[in-house]
C-alpha positions in Angstrom: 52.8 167.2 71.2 54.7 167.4 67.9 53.5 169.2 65.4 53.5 168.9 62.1 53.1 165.1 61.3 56.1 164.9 59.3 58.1 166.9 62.1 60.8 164.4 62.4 61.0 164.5 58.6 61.8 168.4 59.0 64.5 168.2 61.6 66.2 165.7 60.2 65.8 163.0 62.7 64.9 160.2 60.3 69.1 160.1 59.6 70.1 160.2 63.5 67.5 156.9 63.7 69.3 155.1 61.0 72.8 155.9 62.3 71.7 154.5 65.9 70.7 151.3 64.1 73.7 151.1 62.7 75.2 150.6 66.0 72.7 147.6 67.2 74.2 144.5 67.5 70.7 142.8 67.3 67.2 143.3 65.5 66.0 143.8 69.7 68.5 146.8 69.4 66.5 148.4 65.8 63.1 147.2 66.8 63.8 149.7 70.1 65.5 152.2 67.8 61.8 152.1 66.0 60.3 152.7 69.0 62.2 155.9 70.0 59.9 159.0 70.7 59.4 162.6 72.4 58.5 162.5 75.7 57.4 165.8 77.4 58.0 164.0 81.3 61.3 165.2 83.0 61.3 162.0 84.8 61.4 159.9 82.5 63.6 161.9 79.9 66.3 162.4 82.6 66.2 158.7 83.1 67.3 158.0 79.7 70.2 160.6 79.7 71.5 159.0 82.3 71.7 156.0 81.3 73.0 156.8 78.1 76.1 159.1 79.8 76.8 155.9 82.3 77.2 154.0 79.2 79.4 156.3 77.3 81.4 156.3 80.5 81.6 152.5 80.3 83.0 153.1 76.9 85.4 156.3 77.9 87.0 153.8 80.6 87.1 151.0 78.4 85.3 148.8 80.8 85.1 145.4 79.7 81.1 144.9 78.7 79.6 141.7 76.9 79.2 142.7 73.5 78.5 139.7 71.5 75.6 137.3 71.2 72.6 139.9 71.4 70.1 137.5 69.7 66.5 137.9 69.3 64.5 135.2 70.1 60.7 136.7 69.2 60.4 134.2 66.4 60.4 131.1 69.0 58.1 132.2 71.9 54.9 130.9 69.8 57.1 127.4 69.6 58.0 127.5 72.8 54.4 128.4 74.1 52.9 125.4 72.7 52.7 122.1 74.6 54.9 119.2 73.1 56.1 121.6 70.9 60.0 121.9 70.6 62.4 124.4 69.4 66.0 122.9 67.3 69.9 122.3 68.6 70.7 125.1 66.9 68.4 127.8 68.8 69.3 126.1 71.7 72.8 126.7 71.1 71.9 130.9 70.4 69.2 131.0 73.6 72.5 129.6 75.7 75.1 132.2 74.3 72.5 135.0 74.6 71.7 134.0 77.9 75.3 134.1 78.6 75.6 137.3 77.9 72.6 138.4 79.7 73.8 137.1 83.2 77.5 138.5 82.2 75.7 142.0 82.1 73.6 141.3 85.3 76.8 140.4 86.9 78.7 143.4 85.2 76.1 145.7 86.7 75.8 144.1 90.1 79.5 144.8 90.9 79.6 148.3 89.9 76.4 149.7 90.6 77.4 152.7 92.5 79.4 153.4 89.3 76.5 152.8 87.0 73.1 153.5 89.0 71.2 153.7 86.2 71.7 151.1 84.1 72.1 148.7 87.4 68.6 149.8 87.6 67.7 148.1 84.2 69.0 145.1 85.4 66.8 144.9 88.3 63.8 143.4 87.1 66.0 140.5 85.2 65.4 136.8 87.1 67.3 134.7 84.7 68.0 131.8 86.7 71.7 130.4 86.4 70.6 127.2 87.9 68.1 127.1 84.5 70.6 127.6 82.6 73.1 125.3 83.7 70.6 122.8 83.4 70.1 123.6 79.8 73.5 123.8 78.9 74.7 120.7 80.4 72.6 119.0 77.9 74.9 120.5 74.9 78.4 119.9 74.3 80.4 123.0 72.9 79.1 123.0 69.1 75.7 123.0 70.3 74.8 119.7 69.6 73.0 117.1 72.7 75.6 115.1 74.8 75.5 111.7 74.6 74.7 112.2 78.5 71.1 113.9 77.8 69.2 110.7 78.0 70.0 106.9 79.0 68.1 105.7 76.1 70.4 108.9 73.7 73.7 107.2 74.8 72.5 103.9 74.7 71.3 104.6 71.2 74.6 106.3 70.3 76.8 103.6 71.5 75.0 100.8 69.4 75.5 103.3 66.4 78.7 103.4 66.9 79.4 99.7 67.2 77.3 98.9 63.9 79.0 101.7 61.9 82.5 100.3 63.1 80.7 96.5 61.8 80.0 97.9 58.5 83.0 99.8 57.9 85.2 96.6 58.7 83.2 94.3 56.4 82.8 96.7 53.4 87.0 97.6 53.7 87.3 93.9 53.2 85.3 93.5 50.3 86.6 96.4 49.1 89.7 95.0 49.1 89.0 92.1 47.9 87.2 93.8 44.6 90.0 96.0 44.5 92.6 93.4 44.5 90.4 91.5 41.5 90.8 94.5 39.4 86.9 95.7 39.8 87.4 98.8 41.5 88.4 102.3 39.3 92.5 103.2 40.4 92.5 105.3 43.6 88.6 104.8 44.3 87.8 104.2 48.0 84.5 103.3 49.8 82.2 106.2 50.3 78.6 107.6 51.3 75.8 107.5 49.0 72.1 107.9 50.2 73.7 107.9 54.3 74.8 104.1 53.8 78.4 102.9 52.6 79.2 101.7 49.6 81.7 100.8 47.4 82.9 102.0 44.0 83.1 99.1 41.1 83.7 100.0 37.3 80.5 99.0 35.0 81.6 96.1 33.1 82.2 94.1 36.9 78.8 95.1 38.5 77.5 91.6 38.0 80.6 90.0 39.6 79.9 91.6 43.1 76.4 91.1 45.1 74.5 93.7 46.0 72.2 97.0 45.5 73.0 99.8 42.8 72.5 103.0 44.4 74.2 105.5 42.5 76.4 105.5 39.6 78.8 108.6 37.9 78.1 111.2 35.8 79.7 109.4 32.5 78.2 106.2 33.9 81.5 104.2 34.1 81.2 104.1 38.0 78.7 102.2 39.8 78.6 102.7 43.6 76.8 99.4 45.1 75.5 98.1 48.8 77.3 94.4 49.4 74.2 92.3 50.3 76.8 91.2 53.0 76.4 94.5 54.9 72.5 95.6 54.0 71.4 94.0 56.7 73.8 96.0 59.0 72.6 99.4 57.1 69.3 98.9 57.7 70.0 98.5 61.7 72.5 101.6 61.8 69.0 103.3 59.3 66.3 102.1 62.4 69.3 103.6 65.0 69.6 107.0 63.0 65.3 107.0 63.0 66.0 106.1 66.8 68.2 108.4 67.7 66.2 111.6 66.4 63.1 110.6 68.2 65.4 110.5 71.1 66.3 113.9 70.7 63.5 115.0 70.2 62.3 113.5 73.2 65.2 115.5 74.8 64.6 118.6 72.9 60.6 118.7 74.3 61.6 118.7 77.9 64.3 120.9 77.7 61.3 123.4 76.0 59.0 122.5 78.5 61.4 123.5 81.0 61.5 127.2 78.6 58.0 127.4 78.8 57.9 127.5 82.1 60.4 130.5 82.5 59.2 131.7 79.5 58.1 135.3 81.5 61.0 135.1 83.2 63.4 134.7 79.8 60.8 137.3 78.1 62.3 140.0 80.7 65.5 139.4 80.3 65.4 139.9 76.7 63.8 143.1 77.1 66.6 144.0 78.9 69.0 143.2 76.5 67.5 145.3 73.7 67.3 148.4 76.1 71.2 147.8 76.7 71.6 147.2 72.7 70.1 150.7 72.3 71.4 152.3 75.3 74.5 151.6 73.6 74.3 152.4 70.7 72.9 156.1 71.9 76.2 155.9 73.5 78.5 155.1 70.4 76.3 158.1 68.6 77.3 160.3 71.7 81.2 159.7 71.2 80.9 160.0 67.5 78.7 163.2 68.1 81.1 163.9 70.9 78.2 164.4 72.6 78.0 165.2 76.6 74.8 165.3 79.6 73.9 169.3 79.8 71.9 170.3 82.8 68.2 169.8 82.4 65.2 171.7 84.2 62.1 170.5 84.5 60.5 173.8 83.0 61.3 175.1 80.0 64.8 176.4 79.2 67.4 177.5 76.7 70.8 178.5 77.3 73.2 176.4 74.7 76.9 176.7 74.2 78.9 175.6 71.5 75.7 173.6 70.1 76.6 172.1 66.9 74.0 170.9 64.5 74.2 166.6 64.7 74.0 166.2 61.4 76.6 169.0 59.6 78.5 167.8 62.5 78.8 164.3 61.3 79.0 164.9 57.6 81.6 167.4 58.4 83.6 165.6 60.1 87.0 165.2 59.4 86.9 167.8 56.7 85.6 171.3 58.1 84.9 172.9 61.3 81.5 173.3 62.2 81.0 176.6 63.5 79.2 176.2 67.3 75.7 177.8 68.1 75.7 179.9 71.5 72.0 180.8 72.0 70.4 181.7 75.5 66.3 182.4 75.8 64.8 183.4 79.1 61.8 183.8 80.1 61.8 187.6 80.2 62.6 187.3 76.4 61.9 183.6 75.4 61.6 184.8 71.5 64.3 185.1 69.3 64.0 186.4 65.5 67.2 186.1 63.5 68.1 187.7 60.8 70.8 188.0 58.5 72.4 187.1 54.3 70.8 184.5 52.7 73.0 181.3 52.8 74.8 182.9 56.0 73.0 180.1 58.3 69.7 181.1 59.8 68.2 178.0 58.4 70.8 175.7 59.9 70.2 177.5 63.5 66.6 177.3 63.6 67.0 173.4 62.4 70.2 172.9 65.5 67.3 173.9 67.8 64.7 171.5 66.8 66.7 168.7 66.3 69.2 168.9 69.6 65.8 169.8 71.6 64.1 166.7 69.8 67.2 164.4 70.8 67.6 165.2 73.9 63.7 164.9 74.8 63.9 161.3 73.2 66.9 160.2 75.7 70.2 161.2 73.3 72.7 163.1 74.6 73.2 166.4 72.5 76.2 168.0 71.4 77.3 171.2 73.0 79.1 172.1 76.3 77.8 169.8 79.4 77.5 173.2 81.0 74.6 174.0 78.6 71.2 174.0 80.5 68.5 172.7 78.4 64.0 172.6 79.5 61.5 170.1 79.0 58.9 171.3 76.4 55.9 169.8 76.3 54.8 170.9 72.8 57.4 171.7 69.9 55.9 173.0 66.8 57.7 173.9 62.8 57.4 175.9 60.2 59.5 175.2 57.6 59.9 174.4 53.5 58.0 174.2 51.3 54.9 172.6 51.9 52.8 173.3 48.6 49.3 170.7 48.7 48.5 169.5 45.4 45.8 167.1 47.4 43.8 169.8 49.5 44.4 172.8 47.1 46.4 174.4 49.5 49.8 177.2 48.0 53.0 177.2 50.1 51.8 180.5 51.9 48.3 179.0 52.4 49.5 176.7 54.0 52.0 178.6 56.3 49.0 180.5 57.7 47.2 177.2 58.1 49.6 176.7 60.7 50.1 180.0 62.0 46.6 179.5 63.1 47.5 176.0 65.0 50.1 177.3 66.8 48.3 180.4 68.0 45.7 178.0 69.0 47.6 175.4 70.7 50.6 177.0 71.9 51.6 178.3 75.2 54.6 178.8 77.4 55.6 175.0 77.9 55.5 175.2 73.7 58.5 175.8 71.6 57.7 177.2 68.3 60.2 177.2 65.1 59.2 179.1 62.2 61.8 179.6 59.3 61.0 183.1 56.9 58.4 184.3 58.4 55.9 186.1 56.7 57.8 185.2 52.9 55.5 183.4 50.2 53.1 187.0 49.8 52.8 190.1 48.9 55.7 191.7 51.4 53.8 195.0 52.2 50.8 192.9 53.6 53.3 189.6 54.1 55.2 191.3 57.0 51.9 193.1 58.5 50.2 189.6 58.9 53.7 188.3 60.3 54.0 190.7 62.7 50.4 190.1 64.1 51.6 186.4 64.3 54.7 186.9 66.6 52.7 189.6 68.9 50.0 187.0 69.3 53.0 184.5 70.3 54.8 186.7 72.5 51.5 187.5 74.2 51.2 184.1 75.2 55.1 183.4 76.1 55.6 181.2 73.8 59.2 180.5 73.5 60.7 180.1 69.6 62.3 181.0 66.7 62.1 182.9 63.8 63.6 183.6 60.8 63.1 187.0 58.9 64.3 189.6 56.2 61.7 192.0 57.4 62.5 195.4 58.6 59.2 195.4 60.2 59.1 192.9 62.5 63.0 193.8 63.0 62.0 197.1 64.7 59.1 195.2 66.4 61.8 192.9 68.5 63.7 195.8 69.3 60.7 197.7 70.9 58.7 195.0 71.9 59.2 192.8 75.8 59.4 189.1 75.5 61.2 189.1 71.6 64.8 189.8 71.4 66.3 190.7 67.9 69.7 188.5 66.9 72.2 187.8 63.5 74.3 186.1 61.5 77.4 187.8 61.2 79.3 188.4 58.3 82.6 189.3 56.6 81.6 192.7 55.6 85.4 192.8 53.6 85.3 188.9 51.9 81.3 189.6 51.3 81.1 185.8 53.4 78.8 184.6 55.5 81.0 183.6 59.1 77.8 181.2 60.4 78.1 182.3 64.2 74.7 183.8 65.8 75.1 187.2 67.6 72.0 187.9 70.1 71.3 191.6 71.1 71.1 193.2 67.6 69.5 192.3 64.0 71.2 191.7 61.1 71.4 193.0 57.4 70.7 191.7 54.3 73.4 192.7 52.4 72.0 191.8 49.5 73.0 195.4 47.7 77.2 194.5 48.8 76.1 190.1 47.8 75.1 191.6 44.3 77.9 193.4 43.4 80.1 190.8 44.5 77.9 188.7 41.8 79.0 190.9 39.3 75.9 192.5 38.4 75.9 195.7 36.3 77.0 198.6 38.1 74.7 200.9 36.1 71.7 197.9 37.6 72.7 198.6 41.1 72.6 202.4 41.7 69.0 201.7 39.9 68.1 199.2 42.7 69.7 201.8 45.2 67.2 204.7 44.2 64.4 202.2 44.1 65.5 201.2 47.7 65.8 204.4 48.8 67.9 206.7 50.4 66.4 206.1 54.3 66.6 201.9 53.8 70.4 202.4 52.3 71.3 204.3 55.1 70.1 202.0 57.9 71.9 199.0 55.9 75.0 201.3 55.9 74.8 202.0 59.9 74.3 198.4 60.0 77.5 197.3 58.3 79.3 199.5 60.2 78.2 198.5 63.3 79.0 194.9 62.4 82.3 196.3 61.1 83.2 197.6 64.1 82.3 194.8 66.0 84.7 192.4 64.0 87.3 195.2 64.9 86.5 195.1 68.2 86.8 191.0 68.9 89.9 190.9 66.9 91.6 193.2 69.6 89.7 191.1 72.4 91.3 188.2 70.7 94.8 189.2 70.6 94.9 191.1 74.2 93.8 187.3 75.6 96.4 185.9 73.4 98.9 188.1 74.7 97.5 187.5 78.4 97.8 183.9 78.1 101.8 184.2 76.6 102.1 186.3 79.8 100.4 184.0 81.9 102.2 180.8 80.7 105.9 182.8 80.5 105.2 183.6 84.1 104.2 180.0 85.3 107.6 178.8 83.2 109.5 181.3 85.9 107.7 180.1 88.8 108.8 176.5 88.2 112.2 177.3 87.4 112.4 179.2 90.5 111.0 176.6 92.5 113.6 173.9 91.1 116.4 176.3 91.5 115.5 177.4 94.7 114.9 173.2 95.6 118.2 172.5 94.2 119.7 175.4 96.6 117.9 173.8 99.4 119.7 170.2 98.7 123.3 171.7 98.2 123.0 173.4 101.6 121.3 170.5 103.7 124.1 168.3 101.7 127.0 170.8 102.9 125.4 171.1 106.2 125.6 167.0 106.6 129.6 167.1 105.4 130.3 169.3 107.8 128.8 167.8 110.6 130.8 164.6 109.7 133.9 166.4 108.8 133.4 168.1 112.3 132.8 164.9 114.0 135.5 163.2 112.9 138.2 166.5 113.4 137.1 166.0 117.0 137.3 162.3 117.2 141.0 162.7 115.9 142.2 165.6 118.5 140.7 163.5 121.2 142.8 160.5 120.0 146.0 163.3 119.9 145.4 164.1 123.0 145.3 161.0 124.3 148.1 159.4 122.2 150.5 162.5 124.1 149.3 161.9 127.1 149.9 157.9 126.9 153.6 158.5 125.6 154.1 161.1 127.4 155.0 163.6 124.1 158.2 161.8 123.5 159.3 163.6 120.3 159.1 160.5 117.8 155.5 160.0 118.9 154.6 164.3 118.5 156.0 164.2 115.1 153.6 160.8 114.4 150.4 162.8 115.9 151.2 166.0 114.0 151.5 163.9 110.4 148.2 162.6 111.4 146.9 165.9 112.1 148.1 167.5 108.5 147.3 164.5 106.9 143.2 165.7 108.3 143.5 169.1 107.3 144.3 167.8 103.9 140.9 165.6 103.6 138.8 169.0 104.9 140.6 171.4 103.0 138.4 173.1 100.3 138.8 171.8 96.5 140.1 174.7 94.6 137.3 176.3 92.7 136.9 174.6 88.7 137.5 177.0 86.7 135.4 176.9 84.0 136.3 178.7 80.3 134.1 179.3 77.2 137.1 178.7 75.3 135.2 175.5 73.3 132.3 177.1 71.1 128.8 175.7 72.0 126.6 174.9 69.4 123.1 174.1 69.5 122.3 170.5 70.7 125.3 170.9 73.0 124.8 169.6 76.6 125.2 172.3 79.1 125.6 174.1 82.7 125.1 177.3 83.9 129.0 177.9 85.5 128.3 176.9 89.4 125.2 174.9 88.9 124.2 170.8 88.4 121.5 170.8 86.2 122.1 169.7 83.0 120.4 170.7 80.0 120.2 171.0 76.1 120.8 174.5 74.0 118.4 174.9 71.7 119.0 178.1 70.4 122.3 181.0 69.8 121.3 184.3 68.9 124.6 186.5 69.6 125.1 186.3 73.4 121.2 185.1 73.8 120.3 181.6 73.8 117.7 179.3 74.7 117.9 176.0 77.0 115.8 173.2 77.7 116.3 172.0 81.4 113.4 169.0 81.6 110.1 170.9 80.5 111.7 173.9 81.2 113.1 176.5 78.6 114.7 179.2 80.0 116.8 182.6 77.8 120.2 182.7 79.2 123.3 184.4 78.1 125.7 182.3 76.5 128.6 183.7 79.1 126.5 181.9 81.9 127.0 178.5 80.5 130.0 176.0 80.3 129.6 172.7 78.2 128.3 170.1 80.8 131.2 167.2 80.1 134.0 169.8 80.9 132.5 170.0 84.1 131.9 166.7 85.3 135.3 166.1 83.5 136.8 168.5 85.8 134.7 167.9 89.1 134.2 164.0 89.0 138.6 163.8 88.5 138.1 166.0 92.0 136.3 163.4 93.5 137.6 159.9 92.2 140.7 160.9 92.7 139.7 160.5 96.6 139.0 157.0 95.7 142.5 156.4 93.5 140.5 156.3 90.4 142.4 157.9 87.4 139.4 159.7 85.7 141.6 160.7 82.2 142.7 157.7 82.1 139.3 156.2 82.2 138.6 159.0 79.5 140.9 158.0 77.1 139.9 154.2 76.9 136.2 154.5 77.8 134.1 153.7 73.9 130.0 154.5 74.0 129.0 151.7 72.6 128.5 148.4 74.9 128.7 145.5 73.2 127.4 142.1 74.8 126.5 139.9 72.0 127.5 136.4 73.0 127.1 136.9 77.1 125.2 134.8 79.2 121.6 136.8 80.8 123.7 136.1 84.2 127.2 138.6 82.8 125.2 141.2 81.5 124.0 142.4 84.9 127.5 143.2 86.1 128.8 144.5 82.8 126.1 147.0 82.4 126.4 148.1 85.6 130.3 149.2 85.5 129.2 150.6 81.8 127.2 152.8 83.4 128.9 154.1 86.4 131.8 154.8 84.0 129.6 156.8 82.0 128.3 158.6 84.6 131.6 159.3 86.1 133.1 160.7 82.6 129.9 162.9 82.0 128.7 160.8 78.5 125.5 161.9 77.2 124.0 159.1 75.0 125.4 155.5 75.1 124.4 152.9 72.8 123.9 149.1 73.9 124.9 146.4 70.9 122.6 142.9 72.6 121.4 142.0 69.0 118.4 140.6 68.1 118.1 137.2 68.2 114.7 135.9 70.4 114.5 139.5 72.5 116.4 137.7 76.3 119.1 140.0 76.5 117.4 143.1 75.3 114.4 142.3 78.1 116.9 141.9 80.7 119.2 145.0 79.6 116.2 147.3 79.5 114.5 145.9 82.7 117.9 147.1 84.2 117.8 150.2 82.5 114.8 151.4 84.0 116.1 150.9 87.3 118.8 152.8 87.1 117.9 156.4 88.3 120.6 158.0 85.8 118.6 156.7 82.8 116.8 159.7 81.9 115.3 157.5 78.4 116.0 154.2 76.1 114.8 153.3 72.7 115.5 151.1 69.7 118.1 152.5 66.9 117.1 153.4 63.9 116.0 151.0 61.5 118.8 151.7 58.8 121.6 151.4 61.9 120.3 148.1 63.5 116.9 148.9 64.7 115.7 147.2 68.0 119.4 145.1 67.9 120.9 148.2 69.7 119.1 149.9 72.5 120.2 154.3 72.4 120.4 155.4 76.5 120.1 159.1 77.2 121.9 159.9 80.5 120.1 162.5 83.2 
């Protein structure tokens, strides 16, 4: 039960039902919007969430879901109920699309029902036939309008219509032409329609040299449009075919209505499934806008919210200013929480979050707060709230408070969920808070769970002594004097209305007045109060900045461990790649002595042939003689953007920062603080280490140095060239160390920058490509970053 009548009024939920309706695509979507209400069954409310979260899934994966042609076809069932009643071509034509649609969602939901239970179940009680509506549908052509084929007698009809159109059209362009070449038709006139039959155009002052009916004539009256007699015999046959043909099709139309009407129940249930799916979702396009998740639901009441965030601030808000999150937990040892706190610091925003999040999400919307949030079933949830003054039954805002004080004690119990907002106000406060603190013991007697908000001392004191009613705040800057809008549960809050009045400005000389009116014992629990909140805000900021620190700690540690790991893979590569030289080195010093030996043996060490062997031999121990070590100077100053080395490593990476001998250095997603003695600019040492090993090959390497140019330009080269040129571009440029190339392919229709970047990423020493700047040639040149 809600209570009062105007509950949703209260809450606020009138706005979230016009923003779902926004979101229908059809009136079947807003007529099921309308029909939205509480529900106190867990069954049936955990029904709906789900089927709202599959939905929003749908959307989060960007499934591919009908989404067009959600008509409503109410208005026609009384047509189509009748006997030799008919419905038009053109709600034929929507009835097909919309049936479309439906069988595309049946279909949708029949392939992926493990993925979508829920709504597959929706879809379960939908007979549409297909073999109905292919029936139907090959009766229309693609506008909508009846083939020719519908009928015999329709296409016989339609044929003879044809041929007598063609007979009159012939005829009258020859009379036309023959009026027009006798000077009775206006300059640039032509025959045309008037009144559905063709006739011609003839200037005033001729209409008696041409035979035939008048029937129309210009606005200035110079114009007459006549029938030749010649051809109004052959109007009045294509007039009797036109008559004809409609009572054809709506021969046509009545048996294709019939056939309706006799799957009318059948079509009925499918439409009712496509207006729950039109407001399924559009629940779920409010849940993404709300960024709105499923929390864990009981079947008994609950309440243990995190980061709750009032729907409607939330929206408003949006884009503009943070809303700050509600964390509120009720059990049901203390299912009673009264909150208390500055004015305009937020209790009334709280107590409203809870009604209308516990309201959607017994109505089937998913709420928004942390899917870890467990939320009850309530089967009452009563308000208190505004100003609800009765002109009509005599009744004064505090009358009328206690008028429903006394229905909830009545009617409440512990499956009820009672919100009341300044509890006890409107009256005398003396007596005010002693009948408001009768009220919440009668509550908390009867576990009711709720909330309250309160400036009273009184019942403050009462929820810290009392079982089942737990005391809780709005905190507050005590410095800036400003409300910070986040609930604190445990301890009650202050008014500060003493500190909010000086910060108004009010005469100092006014408030040490108010202060010895208060009284000395009331100042000094407020004082203990700030304080205590004081120290709290003190207290969190440290909290905050030792997890700050923790999580620099924690992520400067995990940046070690991967290095580590990739120097300690690299390590593991260099080794297993010495190990495999040696073994082939090894295998190949023993296939030569064996070839020695056997050479000596053969020629019997004749001198000529031992100076041969031993040539052979030296000529061996030069290939497996160790390269002389690179040495590697600092001589050329890095600067930042540099590529780099650490001296005796392979990884290349970019230096990104030089403080005095410190420096920072990106190596992939890694940075890592090294001293700038540890590093050596990367092209000096693939200068120095790939002239080691080309030379093995014969390859010059300065050479290639001093005539190799960055910049690749194949403008004017057949798709076929490119391939080869690119290549030897790119093993030149990995051979002499280059760190960015640039590719010049033009523009032209895009063939030679497809193939070129299609090669690109193939090439494991690409580490990136993208277009050039616009001002230097845009996506004509193509930028390469080496590995």
């Amino acid at each position: 039960m809600i209570y009062p009548i105007d509950f949703e009024h209260k809450i606020g939920f009138g706005q979230i039902r016009t923003k779902l309706k926004t979101y229908c695509l059809s009136s079947l979507g807003t007529a099921n919007v309308e029909a939205i209400q509480f529900s106190s069954e867990f069954q049936i409310v955990q029904r709906l969430l789900l089927q709202c979260d599959e939905f929003k899934q749908l959307f989060v994966k960007g499934e591919q879901f009908p989404a067009s042609h959600y008509y409503d076809p109410t208005e026609l069932y009384p047509t189509i109920s009748i006997e030799e009643s008919f419905i038009e071509e053109d709600s034929f034509r929507l009835l097909l699309l919309s049936f479309q649609t439906i069988l595309e969602a049946t279909d949708f939901l029949e392939k992926n029902k493990e993925n979508y239970p829920n709504l597959f179940q929706l879809s379960s009680d939908v007979r549409l036939s297909k073999q109905l509506v292919q029936s139907i549908q090959s009766k229309f052509d693609e506008n909508g309008h009846l083939r020719d084929q519908a009928s015999p007698d329709l296409a016989r009809i339609r044929r003879s219509l044809r041929e007598e159109e063609g007979k009159v059209r012939r005829l009258t362009e020859q009379l036309f032409r023959q009026a027009s070449s006798q000077g009775w038709v206006p300059e640039g006139a032509s025959p045309t329609i008037r009144e559905g039959r063709l006739v011609i155009p003839i200037l005033a002052e001729h209409k008696r040299k041409l035979r035939g009916l008048i029937l129309d004539e210009s606005a200035t009256g110079q114009t007459i449009y006549m029938e030749p007699s010649e051809v109004l015999e052959a109007n009045n046959e294509i007039r009797d075919l036109f008559f004809a043909e409609r009572r054809e099709i709506i021969k046509v139309l009545k048996g294709l209505t019939t056939l309706l009407r006799q799957h009318l129940s059948e079509i009925q249930k499918a439409y009712v499934f496509l207006g729950q799916i039109d407001l399924i979702r559009a629940k779920a396009k409010l849940a993404l806008e709300l960024e709105a998740d499923l929390p864990e639901l009981n079947a008994n009441p609950s309440l243990l919210w995190t980061q709750a965030r009032h729907p409607l601030l939330f929206l408003s808000l949006k884009g503009k200013k943070r809303v700050v999150p509600l964390d509120i937990q009720l059990t049901d040892q203390d299912p009673f929480l009264l909150v208390s706190g500055p004015n305009a610091g937020g209790k009334s925003v709280c107590l409203k979050t809870v009604g209308l999040i516990q309201y959607m999400c017994q109505c089937g919307l998913l709420v928004p707060m942390y899917n870890r949030s467990r939320m009850g079933i309530f089967k009452n949830i009563f308000i208190d709230i505004g100003d609800q003054q009765s002109m009509e039954n005599d009744l004064s805002t505090y009358s009328s408070h206690l008028k429903n004080m006394g229905f909830f004690l009545d009617n409440s119990d512990h499956h009820t969920l009672v919100l009341l907002d300044e509890l006890g106000s409107g009256t005398d406060p003396n007596f005010g808070g002693g009948i408001a603190e009768a009220i919440l013991s009668g509550l908390v007697d009867k576990k009711v769970w709720g909330v309250a908000t309160t400036h009273y001392y009184n019942l403050k004191l009462f929820a810290e002594t009392r079982t089942g009613v737990r005391n809780g705040s709005m905190r507050f800057d005590t410095k800036e004097l400003e409300p910070l809008f986040t609930l604190e549960i445990g301890k009650p809050g202050s008014s500060f209305a003493l500190e909010i009045a000086r910060k108004s400005k009010l005469p100092e000389v006014v408030l040490k007045t108010a202060e010895q009116l208060i009284g000395g014992e009331l100042i000094g629990l407020e004082t203990l109060m700030k304080s205590v909140a004081e120290e709290k805000q003190q207290l969190e900021k440290k909290q905050r900045d030792f997890q700050f620190n923790e999580q620099k700690l924690a992520q400067e540690l995990n940046r070690y461990q991967a290095l580590s790991n990739e120097l300690e893979l690299r390590k593991k590569e260099i080794l297993n790649k010495a190990k495999t030289e040696a073994a082939y080195l090894l295998k190949e010093t023993n296939r030569e002595i064996e070839k020695t030996i056997r050479h000596i043996q053969e020629n019997k060490a004749e001198k000529k042939e031992t100076r041969k062997v031993r040539a052979g031999l030296n000529e061996l121990a030069t290939k497996v003689q160790p390269e002389e070590a690179v040495k590697l100077t600092n001589d050329v100053t890095l600067k930042v953007g540099d590529r780099v080395r650490m001296i005796g490593q392979e990884v290349t990476g970019t230096l990104l920062s030089i403080k005095g001998n410190a420096t920072v250095v990106q190596f992939g997603n890694l940075q890592s603080h090294l001293k700038l003695s540890q590093l050596v600019r990367s092209d000096l040492v693939d200068s120095s280490q790939s002239a080691k090993r080309a030379r093995s090959f014969g390859i010059n390497v300065f050479e290639k140095q001093s005539s190799f140019d960055s910049t690749l330009d194949v403008r004017g080269k057949r798709v076929e060239e490119v391939g080869a040129v690119l290549d030897q571009f790119l093993d030149d440029a990995v051979l002499l160390g280059q760190g960015e190339l640039k590719i010049l392919h033009g523009k032209g229709e895009g063939v030679l920058r497809k193939v070129i970047r299609e090669q690109l990423k193939k090439t494991k020493q690409v580490a990136s490509f993208k277009d050039e700047h616009a001002d230097r040639g845009g996506d004509g040149i193509t930028v390469v970053v080496l590995k």
